[in-house]
C-alpha positions as CSV (number, residue, x, y, z in Angstrom):
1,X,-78.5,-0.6,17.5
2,X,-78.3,3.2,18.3
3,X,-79.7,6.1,16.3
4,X,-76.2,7.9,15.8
5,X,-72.9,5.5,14.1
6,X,-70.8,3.7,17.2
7,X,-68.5,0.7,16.3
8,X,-70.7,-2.1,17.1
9,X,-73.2,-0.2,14.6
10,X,-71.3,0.1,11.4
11,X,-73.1,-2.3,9.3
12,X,-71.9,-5.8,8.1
13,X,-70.6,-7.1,4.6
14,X,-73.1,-9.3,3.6
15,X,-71.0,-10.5,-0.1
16,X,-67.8,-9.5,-0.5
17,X,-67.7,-5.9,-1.3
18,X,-71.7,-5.3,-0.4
19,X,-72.1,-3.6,2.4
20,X,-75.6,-3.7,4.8
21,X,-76.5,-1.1,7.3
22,X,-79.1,-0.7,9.5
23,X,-80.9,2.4,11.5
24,X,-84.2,2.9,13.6
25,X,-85.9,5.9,13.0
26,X,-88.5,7.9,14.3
27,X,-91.4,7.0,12.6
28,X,-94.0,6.7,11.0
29,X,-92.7,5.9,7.4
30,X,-94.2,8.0,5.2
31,X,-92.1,10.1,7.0
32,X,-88.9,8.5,6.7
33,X,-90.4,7.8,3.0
34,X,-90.3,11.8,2.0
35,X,-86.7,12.0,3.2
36,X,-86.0,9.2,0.8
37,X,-88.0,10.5,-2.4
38,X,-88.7,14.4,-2.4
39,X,-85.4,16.0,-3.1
40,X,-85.7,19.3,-0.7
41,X,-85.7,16.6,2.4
42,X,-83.2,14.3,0.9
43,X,-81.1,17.2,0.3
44,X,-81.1,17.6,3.8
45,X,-79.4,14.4,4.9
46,X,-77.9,13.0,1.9
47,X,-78.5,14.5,-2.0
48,X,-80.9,16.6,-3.7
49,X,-82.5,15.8,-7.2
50,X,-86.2,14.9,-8.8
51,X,-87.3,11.4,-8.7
52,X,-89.9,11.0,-11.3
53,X,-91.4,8.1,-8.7
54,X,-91.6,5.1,-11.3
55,X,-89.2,2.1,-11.7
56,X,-87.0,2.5,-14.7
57,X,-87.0,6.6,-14.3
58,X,-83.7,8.6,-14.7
59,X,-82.6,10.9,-12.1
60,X,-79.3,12.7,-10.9
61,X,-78.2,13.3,-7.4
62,X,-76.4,16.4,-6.3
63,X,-74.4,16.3,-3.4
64,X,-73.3,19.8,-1.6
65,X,-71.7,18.2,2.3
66,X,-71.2,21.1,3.2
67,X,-74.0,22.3,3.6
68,X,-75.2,19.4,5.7
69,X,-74.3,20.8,8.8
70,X,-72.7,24.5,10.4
71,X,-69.6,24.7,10.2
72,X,-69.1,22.2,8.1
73,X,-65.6,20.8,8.9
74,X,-62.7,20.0,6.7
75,X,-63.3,18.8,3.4
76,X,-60.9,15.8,2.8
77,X,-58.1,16.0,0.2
78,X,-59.5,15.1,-3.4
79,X,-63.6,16.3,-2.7
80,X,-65.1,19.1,-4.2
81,X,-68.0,21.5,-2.6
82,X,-70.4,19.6,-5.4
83,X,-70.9,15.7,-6.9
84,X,-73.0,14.3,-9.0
85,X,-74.3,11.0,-10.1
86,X,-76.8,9.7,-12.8
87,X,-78.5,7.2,-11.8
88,X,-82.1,5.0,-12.3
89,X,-84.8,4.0,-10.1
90,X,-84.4,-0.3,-10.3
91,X,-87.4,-0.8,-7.7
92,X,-90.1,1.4,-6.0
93,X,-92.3,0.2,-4.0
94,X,-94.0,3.0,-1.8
95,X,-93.4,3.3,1.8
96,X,-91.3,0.0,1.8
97,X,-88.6,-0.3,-1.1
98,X,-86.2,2.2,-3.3
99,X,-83.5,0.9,-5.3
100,X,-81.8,2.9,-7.8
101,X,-78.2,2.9,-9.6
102,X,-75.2,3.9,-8.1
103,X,-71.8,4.2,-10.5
104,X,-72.0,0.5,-11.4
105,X,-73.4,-1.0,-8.4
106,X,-76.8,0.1,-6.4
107,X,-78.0,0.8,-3.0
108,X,-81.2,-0.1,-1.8
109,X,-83.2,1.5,1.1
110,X,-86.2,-0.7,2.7
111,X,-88.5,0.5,5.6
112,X,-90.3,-1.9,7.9
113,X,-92.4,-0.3,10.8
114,X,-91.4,-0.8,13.9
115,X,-93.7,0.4,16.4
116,X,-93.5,4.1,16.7
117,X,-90.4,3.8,15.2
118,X,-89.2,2.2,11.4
119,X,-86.1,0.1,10.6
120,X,-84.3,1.7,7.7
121,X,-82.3,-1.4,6.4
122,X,-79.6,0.2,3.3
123,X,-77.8,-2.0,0.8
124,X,-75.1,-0.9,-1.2
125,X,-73.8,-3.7,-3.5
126,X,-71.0,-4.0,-6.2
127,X,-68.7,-1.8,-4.4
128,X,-65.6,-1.4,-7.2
129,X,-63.0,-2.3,-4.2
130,X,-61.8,-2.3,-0.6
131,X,-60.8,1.5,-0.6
132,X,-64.5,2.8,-1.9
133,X,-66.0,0.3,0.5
134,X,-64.3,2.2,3.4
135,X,-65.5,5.6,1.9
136,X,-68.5,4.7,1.2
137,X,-69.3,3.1,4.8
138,X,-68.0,6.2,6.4
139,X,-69.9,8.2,4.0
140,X,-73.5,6.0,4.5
141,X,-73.2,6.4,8.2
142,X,-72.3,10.2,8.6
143,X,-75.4,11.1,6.1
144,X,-77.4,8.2,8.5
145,X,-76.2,10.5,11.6
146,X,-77.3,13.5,9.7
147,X,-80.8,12.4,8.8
148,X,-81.4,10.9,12.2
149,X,-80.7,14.2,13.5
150,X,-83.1,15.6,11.0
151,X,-86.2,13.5,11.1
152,X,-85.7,13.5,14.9
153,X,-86.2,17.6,14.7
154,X,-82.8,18.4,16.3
155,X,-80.2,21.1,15.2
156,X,-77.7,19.7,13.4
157,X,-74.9,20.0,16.0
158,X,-72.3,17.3,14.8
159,X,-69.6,18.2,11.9
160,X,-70.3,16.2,8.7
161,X,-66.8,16.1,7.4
162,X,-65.0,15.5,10.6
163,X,-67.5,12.8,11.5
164,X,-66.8,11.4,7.6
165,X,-63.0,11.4,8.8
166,X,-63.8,10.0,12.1
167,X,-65.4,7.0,10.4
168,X,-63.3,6.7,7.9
169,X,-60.2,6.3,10.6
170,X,-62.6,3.7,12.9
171,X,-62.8,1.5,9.9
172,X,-59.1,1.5,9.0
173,X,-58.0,0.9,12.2
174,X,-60.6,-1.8,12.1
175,X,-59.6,-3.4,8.9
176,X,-55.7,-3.6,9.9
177,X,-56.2,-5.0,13.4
C-alpha cells in the first residue's frame, strides 16, 4: 500500500457495487480523527460542514474541489464549483469509527493505529450503479491523495481535477480490459 493512489492501490469491491479502500497515514489518530470530524480540516481534503458529533445527528457537506489544490485543473463536463449533500451520522465511535449517509448509500471511515502511523480503512456501500462506482472511486482516491498530502504537512503540489480525470481513465481502462 502507498500513501498517494497507484493501480495496485485502488481499493477492492467487497459486494457488488461497495467499494473498500485503504490508506496509512501519518499518525497518531486523533489526528487523522480531526480531519474526519471538524469541518475547517475536512474542508481541506474532502468537504466542509458541522458535525454535531452524536449518532443520529444531521449534517450537510459542502464540496468546493477547486479549492483543494492551486491551480486547480479542469473541472469535468457536468460539475459545478459547489455540491452539497444532507446527510446523517449512522455510527460514531471516537477515534475509531464514522459512518454517516451518503445519497442512498453510506461510507464509513475506521481508524486502527498502526505504529506511528494509522490505517484509514473507507467503505462506501450501495453505490446506485457501475458509472457512479467509477466516479466515486476516482473521486475517494484523489481527496485520499489530497489529505495525505495535508496531514503529512506538504504543499499541495498535485492537481485535484486532473488527478480525478486520471483515475477516472485508469479505472475504465481497467474495467474494459
Amino acid at each position: 500500500m502507498s500513501d498517494l493512489a497507484t493501480l495496485s492501490a485502488y481499493g477492492e469491491l467487497i459486494e457488488p457495487l461497495t467499494l473498500k479502500i485503504q490508506r496509512l497515514l501519518p499518525g497518531p489518530v486523533d489526528r487523522v480523527w480531526a480531519y474526519l470530524t471538524q469541518s475547517e480540516l475536512r474542508r481541506q481534503w474532502l468537504a466542509a460542514g458541522q458535525m454535531e458529533m452524536k449518532s443520529g445527528a444531521p449534517f450537510e457537506l459542502v464540496w468546493r474541489n477547486d479549492e483543494l489544490s492551486d491551480p486547480p485543473g479542469t473541472r469535468p463536463d457536468g460539475f459545478g464549483a459547489e455540491h452539497r449533500l444532507e446527510s446523517r451520522i449512522l455510527a460514531l465511535e471516537p477515534n475509531r469509527k464514522l459512518a454517516f449517509t451518503w445519497n442512498q448509500g453510506e461510507v464509513s471511515f475506521e481508524l486502527e493505529p498502526a505504529g506511528d502511523k494509522v490505517l484509514l480503512t473507507v467503505i462506501h456501500r450501495r453505490l446506485p450503479d457501475q458509472a457512479q462506482l467509477l466516479n466515486v472511486s476516482a473521486g475517494w482516491h484523489a481527496h485520499l491523495d489530497v489529505l495525505v498530502t495535508r496531514i503529512s504537512g506538504k504543499p499541495q503540489t498535485a492537481s485535484f481535477w486532473d488527478g480525478w480525470s486520471r483515475l477516472k481513465a485508469e479505472y475504465e481502462k481497467r474495467l474494459s480490459a
